[in-house]
C-alpha positions as CSV (number, residue, x, y, z in Angstrom):
1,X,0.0,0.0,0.0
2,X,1.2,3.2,-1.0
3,X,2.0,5.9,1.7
4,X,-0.3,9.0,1.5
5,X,3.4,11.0,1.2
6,X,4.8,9.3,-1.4
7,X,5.0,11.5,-4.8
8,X,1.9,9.4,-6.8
9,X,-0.5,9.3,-4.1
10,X,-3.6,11.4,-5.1
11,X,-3.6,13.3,-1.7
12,X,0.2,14.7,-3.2
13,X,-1.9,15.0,-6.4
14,X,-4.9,17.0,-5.0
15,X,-2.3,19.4,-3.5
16,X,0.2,20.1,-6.5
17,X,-3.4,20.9,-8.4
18,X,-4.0,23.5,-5.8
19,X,-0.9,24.7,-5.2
20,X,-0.8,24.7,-9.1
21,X,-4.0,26.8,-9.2
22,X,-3.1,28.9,-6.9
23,X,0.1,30.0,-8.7
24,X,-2.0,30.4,-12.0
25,X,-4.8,32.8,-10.0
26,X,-1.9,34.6,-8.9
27,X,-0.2,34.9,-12.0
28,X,-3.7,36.0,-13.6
29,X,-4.1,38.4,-10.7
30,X,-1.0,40.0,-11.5
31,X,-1.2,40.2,-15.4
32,X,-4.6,41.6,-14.7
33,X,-3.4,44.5,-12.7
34,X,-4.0,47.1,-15.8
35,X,-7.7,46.6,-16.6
36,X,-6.6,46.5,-20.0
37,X,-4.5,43.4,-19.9
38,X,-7.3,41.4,-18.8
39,X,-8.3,39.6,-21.9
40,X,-5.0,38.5,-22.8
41,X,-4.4,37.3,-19.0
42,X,-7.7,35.1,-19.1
43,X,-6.9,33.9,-22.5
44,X,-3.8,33.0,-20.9
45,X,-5.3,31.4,-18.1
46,X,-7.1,29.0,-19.8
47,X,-4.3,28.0,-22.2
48,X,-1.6,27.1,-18.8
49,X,-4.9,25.6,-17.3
50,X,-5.4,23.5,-20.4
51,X,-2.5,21.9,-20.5
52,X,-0.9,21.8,-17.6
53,X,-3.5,21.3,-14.9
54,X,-6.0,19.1,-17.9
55,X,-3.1,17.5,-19.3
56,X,-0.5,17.3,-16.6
57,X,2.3,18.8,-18.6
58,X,5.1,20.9,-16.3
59,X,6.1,24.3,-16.8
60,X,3.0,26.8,-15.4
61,X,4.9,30.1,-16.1
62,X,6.3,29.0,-19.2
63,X,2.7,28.3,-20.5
64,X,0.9,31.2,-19.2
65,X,3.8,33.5,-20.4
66,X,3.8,32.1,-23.6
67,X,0.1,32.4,-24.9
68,X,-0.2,35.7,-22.9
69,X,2.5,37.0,-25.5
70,X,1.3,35.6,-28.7
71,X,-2.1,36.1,-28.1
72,X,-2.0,39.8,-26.2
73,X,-3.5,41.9,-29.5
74,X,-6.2,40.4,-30.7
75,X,-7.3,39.2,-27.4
76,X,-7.0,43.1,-26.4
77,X,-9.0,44.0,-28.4
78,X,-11.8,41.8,-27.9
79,X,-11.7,42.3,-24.3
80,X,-12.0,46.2,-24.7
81,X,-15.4,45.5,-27.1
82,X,-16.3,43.0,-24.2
83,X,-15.4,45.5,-21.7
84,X,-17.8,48.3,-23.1
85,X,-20.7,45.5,-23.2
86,X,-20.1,45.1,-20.0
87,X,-19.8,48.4,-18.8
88,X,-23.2,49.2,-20.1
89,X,-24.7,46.1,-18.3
90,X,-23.2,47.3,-15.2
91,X,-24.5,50.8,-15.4
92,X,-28.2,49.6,-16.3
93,X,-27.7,47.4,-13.1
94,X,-26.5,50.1,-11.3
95,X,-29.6,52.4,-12.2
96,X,-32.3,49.0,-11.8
97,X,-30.9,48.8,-8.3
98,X,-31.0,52.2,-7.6
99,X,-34.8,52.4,-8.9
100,X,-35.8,49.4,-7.1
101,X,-34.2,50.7,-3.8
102,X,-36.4,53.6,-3.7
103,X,-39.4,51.5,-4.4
104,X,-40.7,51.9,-8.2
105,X,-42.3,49.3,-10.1
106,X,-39.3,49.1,-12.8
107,X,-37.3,47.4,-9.8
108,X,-37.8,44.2,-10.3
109,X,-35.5,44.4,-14.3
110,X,-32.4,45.0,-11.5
111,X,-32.0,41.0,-11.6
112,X,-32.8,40.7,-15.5
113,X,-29.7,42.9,-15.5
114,X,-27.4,40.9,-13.0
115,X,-28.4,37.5,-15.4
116,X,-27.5,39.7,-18.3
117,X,-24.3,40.5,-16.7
118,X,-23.6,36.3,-15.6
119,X,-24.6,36.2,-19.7
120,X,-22.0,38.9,-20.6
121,X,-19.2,37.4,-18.2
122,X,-19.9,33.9,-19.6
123,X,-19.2,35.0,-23.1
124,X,-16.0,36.5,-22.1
125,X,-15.4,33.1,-20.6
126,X,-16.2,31.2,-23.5
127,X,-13.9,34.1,-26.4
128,X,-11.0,33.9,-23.5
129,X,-10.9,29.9,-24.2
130,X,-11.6,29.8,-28.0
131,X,-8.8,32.2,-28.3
132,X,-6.5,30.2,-26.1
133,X,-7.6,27.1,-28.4
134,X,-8.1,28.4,-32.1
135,X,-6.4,30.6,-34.5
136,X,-8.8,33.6,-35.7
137,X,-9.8,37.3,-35.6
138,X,-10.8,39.6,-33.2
139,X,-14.0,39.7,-35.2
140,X,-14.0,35.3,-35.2
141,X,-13.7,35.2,-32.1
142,X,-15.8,37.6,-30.7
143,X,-18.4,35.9,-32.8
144,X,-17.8,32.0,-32.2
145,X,-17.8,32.8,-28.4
146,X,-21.5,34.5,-29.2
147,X,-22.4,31.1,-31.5
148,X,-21.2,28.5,-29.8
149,X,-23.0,29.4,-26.7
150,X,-26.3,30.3,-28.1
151,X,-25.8,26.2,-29.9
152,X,-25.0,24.9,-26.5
153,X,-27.2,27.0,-23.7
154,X,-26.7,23.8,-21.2
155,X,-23.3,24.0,-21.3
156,X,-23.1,27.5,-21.4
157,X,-25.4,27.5,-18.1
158,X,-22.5,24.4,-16.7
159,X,-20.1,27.2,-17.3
160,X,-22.0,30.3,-15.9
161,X,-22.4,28.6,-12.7
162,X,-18.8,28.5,-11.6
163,X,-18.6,32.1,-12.4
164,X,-21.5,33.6,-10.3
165,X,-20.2,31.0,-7.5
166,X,-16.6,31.9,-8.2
167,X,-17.3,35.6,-8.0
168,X,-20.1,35.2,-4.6
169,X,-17.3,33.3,-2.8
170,X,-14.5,36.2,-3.6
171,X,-16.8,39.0,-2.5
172,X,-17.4,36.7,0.9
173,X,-13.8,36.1,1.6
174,X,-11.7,38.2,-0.6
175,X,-8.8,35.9,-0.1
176,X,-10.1,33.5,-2.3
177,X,-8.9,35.6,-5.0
178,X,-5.6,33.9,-4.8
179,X,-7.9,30.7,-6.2
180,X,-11.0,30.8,-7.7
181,X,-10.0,32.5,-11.1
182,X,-7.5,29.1,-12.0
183,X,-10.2,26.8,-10.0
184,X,-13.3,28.4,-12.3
185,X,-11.2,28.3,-14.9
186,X,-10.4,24.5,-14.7
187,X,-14.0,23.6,-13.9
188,X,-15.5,25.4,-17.2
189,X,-12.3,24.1,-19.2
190,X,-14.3,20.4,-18.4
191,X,-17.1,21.7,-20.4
192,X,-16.0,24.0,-22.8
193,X,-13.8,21.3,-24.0
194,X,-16.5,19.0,-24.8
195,X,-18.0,21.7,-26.9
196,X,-14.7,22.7,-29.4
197,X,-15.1,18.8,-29.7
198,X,-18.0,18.7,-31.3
199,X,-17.3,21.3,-33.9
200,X,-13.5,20.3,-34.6
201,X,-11.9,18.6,-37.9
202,X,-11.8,15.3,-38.0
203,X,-7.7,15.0,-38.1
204,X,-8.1,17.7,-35.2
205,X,-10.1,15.4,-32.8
206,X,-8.0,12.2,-33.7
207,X,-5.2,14.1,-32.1
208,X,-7.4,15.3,-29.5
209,X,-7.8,12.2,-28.5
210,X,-4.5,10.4,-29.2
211,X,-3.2,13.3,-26.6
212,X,-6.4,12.0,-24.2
213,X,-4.6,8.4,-24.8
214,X,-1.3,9.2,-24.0
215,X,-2.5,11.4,-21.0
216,X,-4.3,8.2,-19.6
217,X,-0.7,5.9,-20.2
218,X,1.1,8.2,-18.0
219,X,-1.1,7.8,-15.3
């Protein structure tokens, strides 16, 4: 029987995966810092999540530093066009609330605009891992982040979920901060995954899955 300390047992494997998110929040925390950078630091996020907390390979900073670079422009750029959408949701929530505060009957739309809001966020969520994934445009992605969730509005529910917990949980205890972004990000990669599957090439999937194979031999 193997000891719970040696280097294979999955207690030492449950805590590398945390300690690995929480250098990946961290990371994303930092590249964050700028507002601006924030789309390129998800995008990031999801790539260094993708392969080295999905598939198991080494090298966190390596990864995250890597796809931050190469994909900081158009990724940029979408995030600003995302961040003006939601900007605008935030400001209609911000005058719904204040309305329903003082008691008028137009109130009540306050929680239409914190779903539209979840909605705006898990589009983000979905362009951050497409981009991460996929070659394309600011204008591709923008728009296969908008299709694929309107195809798949379960899964895009399985991944809005994690979010509005993820971000409840940091504005209970603010020090979560230092995990949630890498553990939502990891949770949502599970389903957003199974989605680029369904719409990939044929030769693209078979090496999809010959990676899945050879992940599966190493364990």
């Amino acid at each position: 029987m193997k000891s719970i300390f040696d280097l294979e047992s999955p207690l030492i494997g449950a805590l590398t995966k945390i300690g690995d998110c929480i250098c990946l929040s961290v990371l994303w925390l930092v590249f964050s810092l700028p507002i601006i950078t924030l789309g390129a630091s998800s995008t990031a996020l999801y790539s260094a999540v993708h392969h080295c907390l999905g598939r198991g390979e080494a090298g966190i900073w390596k990864k995250f530093r890597s796809a931050f670079q190469e994909n900081f422009k158009r990724s940029t750029l979408a995030w600003l066009i995302e961040l003006l959408v939601l900007a605008l949701l935030f400001a209609d929530a911000g005058v719904f609330r204040s309305i329903r505060i003082s008691g008028g009957p137009m109130g009540k739309l306050y929680w239409l605009a914190l779903f539209l809001i979840a909605v705006g966020l898990t589009w983000t969520a979905f362009v951050a891992a497409y981009s991460a994934r996929f070659n394309g445009s600011v204008r591709e992605i923008l728009r296969f982040g908008r299709i694929l969730m309107g195809l798949h509005p379960i899964r895009a529910l399985g991944v809005m979920l994690p979010i509005v917990a993820g971000v409840i949980l940091v504005l209970a205890a603010p020090v979560m901060l230092i995990f949630v972004p890498a553990g939502v990000c990891w949770v949502n990669s599970l389903i957003l995954e199974k989605v680029f599957r369904l719409h990939m090439r044929p030769e693209d999937l078979a090496k999809e899955e010959a990676l899945d194979e050879l992940d599966q031999s190493k364990e």
